[in-house]
C-alpha positions as CSV (number, residue, x, y, z in Angstrom):
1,X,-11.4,10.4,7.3
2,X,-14.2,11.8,6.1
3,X,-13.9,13.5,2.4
4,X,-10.5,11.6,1.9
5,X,-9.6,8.6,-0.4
6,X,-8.5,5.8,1.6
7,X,-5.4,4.0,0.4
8,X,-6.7,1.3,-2.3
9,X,-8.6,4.4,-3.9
10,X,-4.9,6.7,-4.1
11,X,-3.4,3.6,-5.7
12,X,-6.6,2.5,-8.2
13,X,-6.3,6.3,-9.2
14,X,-2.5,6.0,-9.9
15,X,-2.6,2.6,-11.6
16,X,-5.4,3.8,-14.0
17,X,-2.9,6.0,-15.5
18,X,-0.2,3.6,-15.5
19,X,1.9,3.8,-12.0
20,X,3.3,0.5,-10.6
21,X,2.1,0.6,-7.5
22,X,3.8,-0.6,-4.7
23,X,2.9,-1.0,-0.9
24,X,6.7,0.3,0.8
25,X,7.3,-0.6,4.8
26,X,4.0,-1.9,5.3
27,X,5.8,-2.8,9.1
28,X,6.8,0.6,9.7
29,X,3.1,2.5,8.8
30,X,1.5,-0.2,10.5
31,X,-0.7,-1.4,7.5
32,X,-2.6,-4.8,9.1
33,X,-3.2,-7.5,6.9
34,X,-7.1,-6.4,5.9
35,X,-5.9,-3.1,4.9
36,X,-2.9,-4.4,2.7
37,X,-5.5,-7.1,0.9
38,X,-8.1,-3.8,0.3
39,X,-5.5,-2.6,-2.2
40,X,-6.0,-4.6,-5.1
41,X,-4.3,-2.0,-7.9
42,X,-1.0,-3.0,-6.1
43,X,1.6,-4.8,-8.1
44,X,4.6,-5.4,-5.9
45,X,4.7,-5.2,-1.7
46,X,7.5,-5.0,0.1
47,X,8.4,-8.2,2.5
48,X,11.3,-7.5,4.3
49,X,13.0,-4.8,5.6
50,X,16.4,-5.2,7.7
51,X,15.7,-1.8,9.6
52,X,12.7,-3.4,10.9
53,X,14.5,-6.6,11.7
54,X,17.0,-5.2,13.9
């Protein structure tokens, strides 16, 4: 939306000042696989979830 930062800019802002960044339930918010690979200040992602799997 317009005059909002998008996901890779929250998490570039947070790593600057030291976060670890991770991308949690990328199933559940229905991240697809372009906007997962935009966010390159991420340092872990989550790859399974068993309340997804059931």
């Amino acid at each position: 939306m317009n005059g909002q930062e998008t996901g890779s800019e929250i998490a570039q802002r947070v790593a600057d000042i030291g976060t670890f960044v991770t991308i949690a339930h990328p199933q559940w918010s229905a991240l697809t696989m372009a906007d997962a690979r935009s966010i390159d200040a991420a340092h872990a992602l989550e790859i399974y979830n068993h309340g997804c799997a059931v």
